[in-house]
Structures are given as C-alpha cells and as structure tokens.
LUMTITI-632828 format. One record per residue (C-alpha): x, y, z; residue in three letters. Coordinates in pm, whole numbers, plus 50000, padded with zeros to 5 digits. Layout:
BEGIN
XYZAla;...
This chain:
BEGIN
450616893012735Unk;448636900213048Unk;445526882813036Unk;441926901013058Unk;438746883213113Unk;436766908112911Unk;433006911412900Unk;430626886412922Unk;427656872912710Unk;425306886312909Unk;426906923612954Unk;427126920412563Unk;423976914012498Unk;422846941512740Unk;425176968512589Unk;423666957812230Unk;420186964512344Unk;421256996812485Unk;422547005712143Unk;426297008012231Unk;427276986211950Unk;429627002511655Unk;427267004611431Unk;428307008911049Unk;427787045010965Unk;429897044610668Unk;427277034810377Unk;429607022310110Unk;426997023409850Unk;423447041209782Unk;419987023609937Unk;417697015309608Unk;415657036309702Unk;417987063109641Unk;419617047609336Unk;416117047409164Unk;415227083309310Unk;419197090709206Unk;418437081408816Unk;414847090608767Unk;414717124608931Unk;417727143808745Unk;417517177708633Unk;417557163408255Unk;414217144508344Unk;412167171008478Unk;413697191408164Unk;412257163307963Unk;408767159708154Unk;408557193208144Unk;409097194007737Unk;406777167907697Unk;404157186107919Unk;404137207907664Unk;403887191007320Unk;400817172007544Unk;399007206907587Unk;399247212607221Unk;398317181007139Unk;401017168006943Unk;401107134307088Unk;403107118406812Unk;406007135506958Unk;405607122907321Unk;407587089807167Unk;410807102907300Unk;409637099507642Unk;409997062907575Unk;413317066207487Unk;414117086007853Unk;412327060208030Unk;413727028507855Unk;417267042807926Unk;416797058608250Unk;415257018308363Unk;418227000108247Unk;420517022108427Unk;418207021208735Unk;418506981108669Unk;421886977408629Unk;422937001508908Unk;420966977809162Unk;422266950009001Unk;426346963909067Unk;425086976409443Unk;424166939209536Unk;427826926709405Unk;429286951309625Unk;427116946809905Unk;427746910209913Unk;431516913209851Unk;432006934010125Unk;430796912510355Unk;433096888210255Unk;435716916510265Unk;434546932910609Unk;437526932110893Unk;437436909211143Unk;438336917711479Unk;439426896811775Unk;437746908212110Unk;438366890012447Unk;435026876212627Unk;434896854212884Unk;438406851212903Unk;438096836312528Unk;439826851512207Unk;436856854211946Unk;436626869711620Unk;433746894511522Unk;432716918511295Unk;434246950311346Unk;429966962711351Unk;429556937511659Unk;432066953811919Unk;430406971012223Unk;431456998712468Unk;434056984312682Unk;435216949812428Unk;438886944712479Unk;440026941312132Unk;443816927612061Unk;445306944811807Unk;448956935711611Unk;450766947811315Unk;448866954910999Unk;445296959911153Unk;442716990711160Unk;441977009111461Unk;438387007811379Unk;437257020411726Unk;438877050111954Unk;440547029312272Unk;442667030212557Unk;445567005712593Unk;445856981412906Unk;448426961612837Unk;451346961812555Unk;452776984812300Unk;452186993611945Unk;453407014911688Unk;451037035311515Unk;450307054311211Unk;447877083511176Unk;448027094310834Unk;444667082610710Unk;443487109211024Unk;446467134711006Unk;447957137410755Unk;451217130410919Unk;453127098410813Unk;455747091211072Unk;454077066011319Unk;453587072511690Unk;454487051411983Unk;451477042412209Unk;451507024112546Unk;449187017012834Unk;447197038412932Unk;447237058412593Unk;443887065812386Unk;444267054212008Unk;442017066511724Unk;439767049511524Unk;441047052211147Unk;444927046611244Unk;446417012911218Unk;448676993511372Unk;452816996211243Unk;454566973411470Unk;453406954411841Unk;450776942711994Unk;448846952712292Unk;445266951412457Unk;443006980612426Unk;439396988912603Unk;436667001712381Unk;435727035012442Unk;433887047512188Unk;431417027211972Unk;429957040811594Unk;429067080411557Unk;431117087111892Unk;434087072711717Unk;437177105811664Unk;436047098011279Unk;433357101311289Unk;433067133911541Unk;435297150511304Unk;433607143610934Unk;436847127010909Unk;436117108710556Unk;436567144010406Unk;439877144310513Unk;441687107810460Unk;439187093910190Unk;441267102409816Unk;439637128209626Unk;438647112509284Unk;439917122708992Unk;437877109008685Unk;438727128508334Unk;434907111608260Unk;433267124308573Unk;434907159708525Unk;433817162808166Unk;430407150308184Unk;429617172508464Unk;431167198608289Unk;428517193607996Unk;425977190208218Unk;426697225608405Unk;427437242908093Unk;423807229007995Unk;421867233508250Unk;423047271008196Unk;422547275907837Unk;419077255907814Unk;416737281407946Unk;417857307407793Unk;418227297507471Unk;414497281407479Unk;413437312107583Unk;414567331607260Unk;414277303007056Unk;410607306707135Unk;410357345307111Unk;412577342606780Unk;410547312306591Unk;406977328806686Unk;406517345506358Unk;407367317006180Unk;404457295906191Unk;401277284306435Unk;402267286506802Unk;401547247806827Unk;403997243406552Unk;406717266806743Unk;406297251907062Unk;406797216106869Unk;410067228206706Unk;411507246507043Unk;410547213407246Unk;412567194506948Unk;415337221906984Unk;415697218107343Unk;415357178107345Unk;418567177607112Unk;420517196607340Unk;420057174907662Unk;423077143407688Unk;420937123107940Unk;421887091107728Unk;425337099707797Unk;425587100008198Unk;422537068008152Unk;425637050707937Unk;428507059208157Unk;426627052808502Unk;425997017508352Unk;428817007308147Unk;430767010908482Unk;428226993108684Unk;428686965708447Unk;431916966508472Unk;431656955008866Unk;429666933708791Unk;432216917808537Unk;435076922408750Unk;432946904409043Unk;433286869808888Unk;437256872708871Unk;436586883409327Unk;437456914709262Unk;436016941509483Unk;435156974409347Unk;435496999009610Unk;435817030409458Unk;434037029809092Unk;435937057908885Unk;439297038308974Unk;438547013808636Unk;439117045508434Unk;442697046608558Unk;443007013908558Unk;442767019908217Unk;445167042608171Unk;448167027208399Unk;451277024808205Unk;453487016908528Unk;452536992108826Unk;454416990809103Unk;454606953709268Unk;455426947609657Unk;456866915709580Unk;456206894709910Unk;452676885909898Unk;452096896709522Unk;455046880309317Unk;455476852109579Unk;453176836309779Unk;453916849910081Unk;454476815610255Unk;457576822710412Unk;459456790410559Unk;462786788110731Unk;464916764210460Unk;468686766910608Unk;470306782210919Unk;474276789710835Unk;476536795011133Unk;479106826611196Unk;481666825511392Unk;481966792711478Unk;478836797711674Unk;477526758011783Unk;473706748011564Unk;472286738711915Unk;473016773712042Unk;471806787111736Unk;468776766111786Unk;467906773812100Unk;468186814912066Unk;465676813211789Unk;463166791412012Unk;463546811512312Unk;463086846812130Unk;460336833611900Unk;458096815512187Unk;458266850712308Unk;457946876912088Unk;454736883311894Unk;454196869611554Unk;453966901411394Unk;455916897511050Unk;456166869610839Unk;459816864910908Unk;459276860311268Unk;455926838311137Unk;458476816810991Unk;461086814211264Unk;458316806311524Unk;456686773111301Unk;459486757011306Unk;461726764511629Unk;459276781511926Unk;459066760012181Unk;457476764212531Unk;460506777312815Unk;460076799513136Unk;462646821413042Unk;461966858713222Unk;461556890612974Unk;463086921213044Unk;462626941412726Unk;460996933012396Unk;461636956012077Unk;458756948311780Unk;459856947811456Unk;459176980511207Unk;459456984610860Unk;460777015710919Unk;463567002411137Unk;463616966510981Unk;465276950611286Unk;463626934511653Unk;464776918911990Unk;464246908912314Unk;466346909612650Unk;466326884112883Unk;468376879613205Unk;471726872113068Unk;471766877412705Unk;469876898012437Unk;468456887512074Unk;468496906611767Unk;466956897411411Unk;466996920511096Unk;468416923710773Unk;472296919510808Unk;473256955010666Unk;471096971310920Unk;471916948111254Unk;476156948911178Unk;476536981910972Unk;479736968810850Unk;479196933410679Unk;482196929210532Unk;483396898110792Unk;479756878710638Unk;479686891210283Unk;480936853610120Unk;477896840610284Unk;475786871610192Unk;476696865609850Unk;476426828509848Unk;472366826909979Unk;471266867309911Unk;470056859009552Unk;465996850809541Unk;466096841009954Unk;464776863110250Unk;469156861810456Unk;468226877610798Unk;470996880611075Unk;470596865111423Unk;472686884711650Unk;473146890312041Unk;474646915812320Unk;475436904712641Unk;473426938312784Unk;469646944812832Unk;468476962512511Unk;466466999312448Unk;465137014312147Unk;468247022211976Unk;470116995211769Unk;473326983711956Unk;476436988411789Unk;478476958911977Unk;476036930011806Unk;477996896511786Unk;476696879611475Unk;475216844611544Unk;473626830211224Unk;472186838610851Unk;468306824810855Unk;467936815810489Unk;464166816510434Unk;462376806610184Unk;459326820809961Unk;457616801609647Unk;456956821709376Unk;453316821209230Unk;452996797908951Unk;450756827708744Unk;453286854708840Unk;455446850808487Unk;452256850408279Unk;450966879508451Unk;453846902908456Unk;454396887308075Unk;451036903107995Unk;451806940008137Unk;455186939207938Unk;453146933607605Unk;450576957207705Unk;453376982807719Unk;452906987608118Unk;456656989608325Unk;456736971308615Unk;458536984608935Unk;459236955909204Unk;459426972209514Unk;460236953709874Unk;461776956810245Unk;463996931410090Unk;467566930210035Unk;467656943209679Unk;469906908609501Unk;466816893209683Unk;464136908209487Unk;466236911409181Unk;466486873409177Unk;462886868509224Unk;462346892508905Unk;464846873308700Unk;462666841808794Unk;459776854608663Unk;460826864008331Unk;461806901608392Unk;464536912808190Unk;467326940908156Unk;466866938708589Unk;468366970508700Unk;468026972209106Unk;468976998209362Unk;469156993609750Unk;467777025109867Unk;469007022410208Unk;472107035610065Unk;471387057609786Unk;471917092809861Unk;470347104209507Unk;466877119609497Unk;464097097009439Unk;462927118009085Unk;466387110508944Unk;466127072408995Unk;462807062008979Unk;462597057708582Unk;466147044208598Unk;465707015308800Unk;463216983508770Unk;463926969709124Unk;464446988509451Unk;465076974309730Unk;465686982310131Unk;462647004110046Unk;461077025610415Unk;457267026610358Unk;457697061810361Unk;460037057910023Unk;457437031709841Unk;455267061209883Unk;457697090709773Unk;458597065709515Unk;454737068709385Unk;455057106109414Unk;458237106409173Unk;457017086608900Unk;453027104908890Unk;455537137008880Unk;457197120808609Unk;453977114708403Unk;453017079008479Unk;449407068808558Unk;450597042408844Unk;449097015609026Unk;450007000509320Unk;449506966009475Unk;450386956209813Unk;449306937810125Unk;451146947510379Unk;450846980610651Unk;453806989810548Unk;452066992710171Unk;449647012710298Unk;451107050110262Unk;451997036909892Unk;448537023309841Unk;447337059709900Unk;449457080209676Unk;449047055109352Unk;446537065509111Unk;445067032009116Unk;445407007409427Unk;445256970809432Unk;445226953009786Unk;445176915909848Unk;442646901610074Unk;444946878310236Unk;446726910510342Unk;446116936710652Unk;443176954410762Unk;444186987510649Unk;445926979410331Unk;442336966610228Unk;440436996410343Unk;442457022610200Unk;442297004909837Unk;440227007109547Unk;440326976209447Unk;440956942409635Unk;441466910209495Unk;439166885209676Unk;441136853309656Unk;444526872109626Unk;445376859209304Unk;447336884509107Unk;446346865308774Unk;443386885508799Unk;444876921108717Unk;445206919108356Unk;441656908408381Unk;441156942208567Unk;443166960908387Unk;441336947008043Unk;437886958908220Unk;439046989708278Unk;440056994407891Unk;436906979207766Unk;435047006207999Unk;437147036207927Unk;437607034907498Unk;433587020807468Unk;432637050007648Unk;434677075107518Unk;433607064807123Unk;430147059407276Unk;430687097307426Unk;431257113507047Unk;427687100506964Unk;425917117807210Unk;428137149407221Unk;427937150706871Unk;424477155806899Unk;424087182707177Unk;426687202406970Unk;425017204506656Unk;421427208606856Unk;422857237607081Unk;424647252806760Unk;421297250806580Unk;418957266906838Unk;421167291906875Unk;421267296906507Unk;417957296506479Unk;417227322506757Unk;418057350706509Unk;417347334206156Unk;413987346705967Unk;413567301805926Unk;411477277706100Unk;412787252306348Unk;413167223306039Unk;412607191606307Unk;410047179906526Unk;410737156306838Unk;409957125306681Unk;412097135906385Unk;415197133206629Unk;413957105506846Unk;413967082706483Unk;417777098606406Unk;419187096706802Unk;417437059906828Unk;419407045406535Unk;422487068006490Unk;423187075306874Unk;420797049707091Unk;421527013907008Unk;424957020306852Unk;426197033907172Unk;424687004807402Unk;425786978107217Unk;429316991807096Unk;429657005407480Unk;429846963007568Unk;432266949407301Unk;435426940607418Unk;438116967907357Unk;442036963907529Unk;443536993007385Unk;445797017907615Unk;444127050507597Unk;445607084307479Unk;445567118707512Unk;442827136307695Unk;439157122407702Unk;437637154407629Unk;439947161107308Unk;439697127607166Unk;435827124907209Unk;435617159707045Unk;438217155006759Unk;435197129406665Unk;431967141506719Unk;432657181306646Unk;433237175406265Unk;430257159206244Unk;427817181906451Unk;429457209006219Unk;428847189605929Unk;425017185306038Unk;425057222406116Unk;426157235105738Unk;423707205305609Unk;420787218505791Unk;421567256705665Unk;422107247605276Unk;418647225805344Unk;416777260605494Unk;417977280505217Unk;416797257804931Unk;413237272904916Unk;415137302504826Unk;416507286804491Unk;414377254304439Unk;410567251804511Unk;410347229604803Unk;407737225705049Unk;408147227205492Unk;407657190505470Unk;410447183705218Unk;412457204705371Unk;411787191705725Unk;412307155205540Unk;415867161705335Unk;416857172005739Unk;416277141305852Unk;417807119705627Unk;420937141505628Unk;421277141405972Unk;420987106706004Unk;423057101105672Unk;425817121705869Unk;425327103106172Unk;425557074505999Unk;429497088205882Unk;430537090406229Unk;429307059006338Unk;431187040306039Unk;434527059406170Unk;434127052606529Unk;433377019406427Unk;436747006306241Unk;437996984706197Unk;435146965606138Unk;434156929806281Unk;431076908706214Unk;429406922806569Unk;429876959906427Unk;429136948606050Unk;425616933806112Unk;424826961906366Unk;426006989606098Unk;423456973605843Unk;420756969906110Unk;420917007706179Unk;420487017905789Unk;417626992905777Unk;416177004506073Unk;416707040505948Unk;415487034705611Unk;412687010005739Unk;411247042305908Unk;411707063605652Unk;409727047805361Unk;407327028805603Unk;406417048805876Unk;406037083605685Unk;403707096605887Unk;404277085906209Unk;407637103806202Unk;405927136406026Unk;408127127005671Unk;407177133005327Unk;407047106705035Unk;410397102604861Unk;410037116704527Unk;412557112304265Unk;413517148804324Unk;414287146804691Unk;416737115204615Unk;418267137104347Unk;418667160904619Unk;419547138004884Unk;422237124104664Unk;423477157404569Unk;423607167404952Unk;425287138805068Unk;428317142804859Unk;428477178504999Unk;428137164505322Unk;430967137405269Unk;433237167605149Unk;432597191905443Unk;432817156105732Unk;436407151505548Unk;437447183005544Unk;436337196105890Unk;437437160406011Unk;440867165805858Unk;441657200706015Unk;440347192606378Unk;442567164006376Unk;445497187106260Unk;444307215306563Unk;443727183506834Unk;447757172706812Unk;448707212506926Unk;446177214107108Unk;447287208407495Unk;443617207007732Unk;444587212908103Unk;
C-alpha cells in the first residue's frame, strides 16, 4: 500500500487546540449528577414530599417516619447506581476501539476520541468506521446497515467518502479524516435512533406501565377520597388517613429494587470482565433457551495455524510453496486463514501486482494476479464447483480442520470467480479447541438451552468440532446448498455450515419467529448482522471493532467460560425481582382497591401512615432487598406481568375482604376506632406475612431466619411500640378476634389463590 506521511506532532497538537478532535459525544452512561437528580427527583418523591407536607401541617409528626423509608431506599439505589456507572466507565476504557492513524510517516495506535481533522487512519476487515472519510489509497468492502438499514455491503475506492458507523467487510485501504465528533454523518443525522436496538424489557414495560396507570389514578382518587372521608372524623384525622391511602398506592420501592438489583448485577458480572453495555439485556439473558455459537473464535481458540499442505495433481511441494509465499507477502492479512498462511510461508519477493481480490464472507474466496499466473484461495466447493476429482482428500482431512483450496489461472483475474481454476493444493489448518468449551456447552445442555453452532466453515468441519466437545445427536446442514427455507430447518438442525452473514442473521430471524429467546455470540464482522437480530448478544473482545460495538454484552478476556456465569446473573436478577415485584404490587393493589372503596363507604380510612410504614417495612421492605440478592438459576416462564400477579393479587384481595369484615365489626361487636384500626394492622401484616412464606419456598436457612426475623420484628412493634405506631393494647378479645380472622383470611388467600392460578394458565397477556 501506497505510503502517506500523515500529519505531524505539531499540526496535531494544533488541530487539538482548535477543537477538531472527535470528541466522544456518545455518553454511554448518566453523569452522577444526573443519576442522583435521576433517583431523588421522581414523580413518586414529590408525591411523597408532598404527602408528608401535609401530615407536617397537621401536625402528625409520628407519621413523617415513612419518609425515612423513601430516603433510605431512594440512597441505596442512588449508591449502587454510581457504584455500576464506575464499572462501566472503567470497562469501557479498556473496551474503547483503537485506531491506527499514520503520523510522521509512523503507524500508531490511538483512541478512536484522539483522531483530528485530516488523520489518515488505515482501516481492514472487521473495524468501525468511527469517523466520515475519503479514501486515498486501496479498497474496502463495506457495510451500512448499522446507518441504513440495508445489509448487502458496498464497494468503496479512492476517492470515495465512507460514513462513520459502517464497518469494514473485506480490504484495506487509507482514508483522510474529514469529519471529526458532532460533524460526523451520525451524528448530523440523530443516527443512534435509527441503528441503536430498541429495548425490549417485559420489566421495564410493566413497571412503567404501573407507574402511568398511577400517576393517573392518584389524584383523583385523593381527591374524592378526601371529599368522601370528610364527614367521618376531624379534618386532621382525614387528611392522616388520605395521606396513608395515597402512600399505599405509590410502588417507588419497586423501580428503587429493580434499578438496583440490575446495577448489582454489573457490578457482579464485572469481576467475571464482562461488560454490560446495554442493562435490560440480563433479563433476556435470563430467558435464552437457544444460543447460537460462531464456532471460530468462541468454541476454538481462534489460533489458526497451517498443520499440512496435500498436493493435487501431481503439483511439485516447492511450487506449492512458493505460490502461497508470493500471494501471502502480498495480500493483506485480513482473515485468519490468510493470518495463518502468511506466519508460516510469506516471504519478502519483488514480484509486480496486477490485481488483488480481498476475501468476503459473502463470497468466501480471494486472489491476486501477477504477470504470468493468478492465485486463488477459498473453500474447495466454492473455488472448483465440481469437487468430485478431490473429494478422497476432502473426506480424508474435512472432519474438525479448516481444508481450503489453492488454485491458479494462467489469466489476470476480475471480480467474478473463474471457472477454468486448476487446483494446486488442500491447506489443512489447524484450530485448538478451548479447554472450557465442553464444560460450558455441558452447562447450557443441563440448563435446558439448545445450542446452534454456526460457521463460514465447511459443515463436516464444524460438525467435528461439536462432536469434540461433547455435543451429541450432531445433525449439520451446509447451507450453501440447501434450497429449503430457513423456518423449515432451523429447529431441525444443530450445525449449519457454509453459513453467508446475511443467513447467520436470517437464521436468528427464523428461530425468534419460532419462539426462542436467542442469543448470539460472535467475533467476527461477518457476526455482526447476527449480533443485531439476537435477542441477547455476546461479542468477544479479542474480536472486531464493530462486532463489539453493536453488542450488549462483551466478554473482556474472551473466555466463553464466563457465559453460564452470565447467564446465571441474569436468572438471579430476573426470578428475585419478579417474586420481589408481587410484594410491592401486592400492596398498591389492595391500597388502590381500598381508597377507592373507601371513596363511597359511610367508614373511616382504618390506617394511618405509620400503620403501613410498620406492615410495608417488614412484610414488603427487607424481605424484598434481601430475597432480591439470593442466588436463584431457574429458567423463567410465562409472562412477568402474569406470574407476578398470579401472586400478589390473591393476597391484596385477601387484605381487601379482611379490611371490610374488620369495618363492619362495630356493626355486630362493640369495638372501638383504635381496635379496629389495630385488628387492620395485624391482618394485613398477618396476610403479608402468607405471601411472603409462598414466595419464599422452598425454604433454606437464609429465608428461614429472615422469615422469623420479620414476625419478630412485626410482633416486636406491635406489643412494644404501641404507641408509636398509633396501636391499641392486645386484649384477650382482640386475639380471640385476631385468631378468628386469620383463619378466614387463610380460607379466602387459598381460595382466591387457587382460582387465579386456574384463570393465569388460559390466560394469554400480549
């Protein structure tokens, strides 16, 4: 390749003061100043200041104590949140692109935030086009998608402007800098909005579904709540029980306990170096039940070595020999095969280019022209069409090697595969398998996920790798000559092979329209398309530039012994937070259900704030923390939203019929607003107390000594601190009562427990 002197120090450093530098507008995680701004001032807080600001005025201040409850949670959210956006912050750095710029007539490698206006940056196969440029010398094969939308790759050549968010396919060449940061085409255009994936988080959806449907019913209801309860007592003690009314209703604790389960869960997955780049993907993660493998890279090593050279056609070694050192010395190292080929036969020669073809993934063949004689590589079905003449050797070295073809023409080559090529040589080459590999794929086979190996390679190839790493029943299809349609196939086959990057991803497409949850890993730009589509995608670092940047995940040291780590996270996440979810929902249903009620009964409100702060503390609070950070590796299923209300509805209607039979009592029994006020409490705790058990088998010694923490706790506050939480002393009669109540209570959690459980498995929620 031509060679540029590029800019100097000096013009660098002058450009840098100008501000022509491509600065990093894309903020991959919040300042902490707007994390803390982020989690303090939510609509739920100034709902709650707002609440409290009242109960203050009427001098309640007893019932101000569930302010510390808000604060305490709303703190270790802030805490943790900081504490996941310095992992990130510092494993992106470690993960940022490098580029290599030419100064001084030097090759040096930068940060991609360091180039200036007018770098010459070399670019090859598998990197991002992370500035808009013009080509000088050389030409590449590109791919737009990530910009477009389009995924068949364009050819670009000197001369030719290339975009900033495209990456490189095949080739090499030399580009100018012409645009640095905000001028960038990506940035012009907003362009994140159009290539960055959409996330799709059943968790994220339903929580902000709550929180809508709250923020919409809140005012209202307070406001007849109020109107309704002001005959009922002092307007200090109505403004008391419509504060407690409204308090019940609001889930902060819920997005507090999601927002920092999952920041915990980087943090977690940060030890294993395992980048986070997209924090709703460890919900899916947790509900993969098919991953999709590239297996160069990910099963093997990736180390690819030349181990054996096998003649054809009586074709002399030394000739042999010396084709692969003159094409390799030449041609750019742009693959691994041709990697490979060049360690251990280029070798220094004057010979004068005419033509060079770069190798494609789409194509899966290269060569170069030189005076006399042209030189073609590939994979032998694709360079010979008919490979009948080669087949015993096919056969003979196909099975868990790399067998690419060495041809040549006697005639200058174009773009278009010749169909005279004489064959020369099979390349055997060789690449180890990773030592964790079996374990690894032995795990996702227990945890009931299918595993779909999916590779460039010929498919006896890959097949043979599987077989070496424990996969059984190995059913493999080459799919550069299947004629079927990709949705009848996909569940049919485990291996697939002679896969077009455009097919890994259509391949994707088939089995998400099948019903999978699927996950991809990959390192290659010929991954990347596939990498997209998956619900969940898993790059290596050791891979390219824009298989990184266009995954959710990327493993740090490239070990793939670290997914069912990730894939445990995600679980642990995902089930702690949906059983942590029928806690809190459990109580905004039967607090919404009971304001409402209460809006046209002839009753008093029977709680005050502190009332519920002592129930929510000890039934909802610490249960849901602590249980949120167990571990938990079961697959999730069905629906988040159905199997967090399946739990907690039952129980808020439970609470619900608990707190009417209470109200009604006076009618039948002489009981004071005190008693009445008190038998609430301990039946809504009691109840709480029902769900927790449920939610909590089977039991271990963790949720055994936290289960009889909670009761003491609960009954510690009962008898001891009567007054503070506005309770009455327990007389025999209120036990009686008590008693009598719960066993109602146990009857109508069974039965209503029983029937949702029976509606939930016909019930389909879109």
């Amino acid at each position: 390749m031509e060679k540029l002197k590029g800019l100097s120090e000096e013009k660098v450093l002058e450009l840098k003061e100008k501000g022509l530098v491509n600065y990093n507008y894309d903020v991959k995680t919040k300042s902490i100043g707007q994390i803390i701004a982020g989690n303090f001032f939510t609509l739920f807080n100034f709902l709650n200041f707002g609440l409290a600001l009242a109960i203050f005025l009427v001098g309640s201040y007893k019932n101000l104590l569930f302010l510390g409850v808000v604060f305490c949670n709303t703190l270790i959210s802030t805490i943790q949140e900081i504490r996941s956006k310095k992992v990130i912050d510092k494993l992106s750095l470690l993960n940022e692109s490098k580029a290599t710029v030419i100064r001084d007539g030097k090759e040096v490698s930068i940060g991609i935030h360091e180039i200036v206006l007018g770098d010459i940056i070399k670019l090859k196969a598998g990197n991002q086009i992370v500035t808009d440029s013009r080509i000088l010398v050389g030409e590449i094969l590109v791919n737009e998608s990530l910009i477009t939308g389009e995924s068949e790759s364009v050819t670009k050549n000197k001369d030719m402007n290339i975009l900033s968010g495209s990456f490189v396919v095949s080739g090499s060449c030399l580009a100018e800098v012409i645009h640095v940061g905000a001028d960038n085409y990506t940035a012009q255009i907003s362009a994140e909005a159009k290539y960055i994936k959409k996330v799709n988080s059943e968790i994220m959806n339903f929580i902000n579904k709550i929180i809508k449907y709250i923020s919409i019913a809140i005012i209202p209801i307070g406001v007849l709540l109020f109107l309704g309860q002001m005959d009922s007592g002092p307007f200090g003690d109505t403004v008391i029980h419509v504060v407690a009314a409204l308090i019940g209703m609001i889930p902060e604790g819920l997005v507090l306990l999601t927002s920092t389960v999952l920041a915990i869960s980087v943090i977690r997955l940060s030890k294993y170096n395992v980048l986070v780049q997209e924090l709703y993907c460890i919900e899916t993660l947790a509900r993969v039940d098919t991953i999709c493998l590239d297996k160069t890279g990910t099963i093997t090593k990736g180390e690819m070595e030349v181990s054996k050279l096998v003649p054809l056609n009586e074709i002399p070694m030394n000739e042999i020999v010396d084709a692969l050192s003159i094409m390799s010395y030449h041609m750019e190292n742009d693959n691994q095969t041709m990697e490979a080929i060049s360690k251990k036969y280029a070798r220094k020669n004057d010979y004068k280019v005419l033509e060079v073809v770069p190798f494609s993934s789409q194509a899966k063949w290269s060569g170069i022209s030189f005076e006399n004689v042209s030189y073609i590589i590939g994979a032998p079905e694709i360079v010979l069409k008919d490979t009948a003449k080669i087949d015993k050797e096919l056969n003979l070295y196909t099975e868990s090697n790399r067998t690419i073809l060495l041809g040549k023409v006697n005639h200058k080559l174009n773009k278009t595969l010749p169909l005279d090529v004489e064959p020369m040589a099979l390349v055997i080459i060789n690449d180890k398998v990773r030592l964790e590999a079996k374990a690894t794929l032995d795990y996702f086979k227990e945890q009931g996920v299918e595993i779909k190996l999916i590779s460039g390679d010929n498919p006896k190839t890959v097949a043979g790798v599987a077989k070496k790493v424990g996969l059984t029943d190995v059913k493999y299809i080459d799919m550069g000559k299947c004629d079927l349609p990709i949705m009848d196939i996909v569940d049919k086959y485990s291996v697939f092979g002679r896969v077009k990057p455009k097919q890994k991803k259509e391949i994707i497409m088939a089995l998400k329209a099948n019903g999978h949850t699927v996950a991809m890993t990959g390192d290659g730009v010929n991954d990347v398309l596939a990498l997209k589509e998956a619900d969940c995608s898993v790059a290596m670092n050791s891979g390219s530039d824009a298989a990184r940047n266009v995954s959710q995940l990327v493993l740090l040291d490239s070990n793939f012994s670290s997914m069912p780590k990730v894939v445990a996270e995600g679980r642990r996440s995902i089930n702690n937070i949906q059983r942590s979810s029928s806690l809190f929902l459990c109580k905004t249903t039967y607090a919404t259900l009971l304001a409402i009620l209460f809006m046209f009964l002839p009753l008093s409100y029977p709680f005050e704030p502190i009332q519920l702060t002592l129930t929510s503390v000890v039934t909802i609070g610490i249960p849901s923390f602590i249980l949120a950070l167990e571990p938990n590796n079961e697959r999730i299923n069905g629906k988040i939203i159905l199997n967090v209300l399946k739990r907690s509805i039952p129980t808020a209607l439970t609470i619900v019929l608990n707190i009417l039979i209470i109200s009604l009592l006076p009618y039948i029994i002489r009981l004071t607003s005190d008693e009445v006020s008190t038998l609430c409490v301990l039946l809504t705790g009691l109840t709480g107390f029902m769900l927790l058990y449920r939610i909590s088998l089977p039991f271990n010694a963790l949720r055994r000594c936290l289960f009889g923490f909670l009761i003491v706790l609960f009954s510690f506050g009962v008898i001891f601190l009567r007054e503070l939480f506005s309770l009455t002393l327990l007389t025999p009669k209120l036990l009686i009562l008590t008693l009598a109540l719960f066993m109602i209570a146990i009857t109508f959690f069974n039965v209503f427990t029983d029937l949702f459980y029976k509606i939930s498995k016909k019930i389909k929620l879109r």
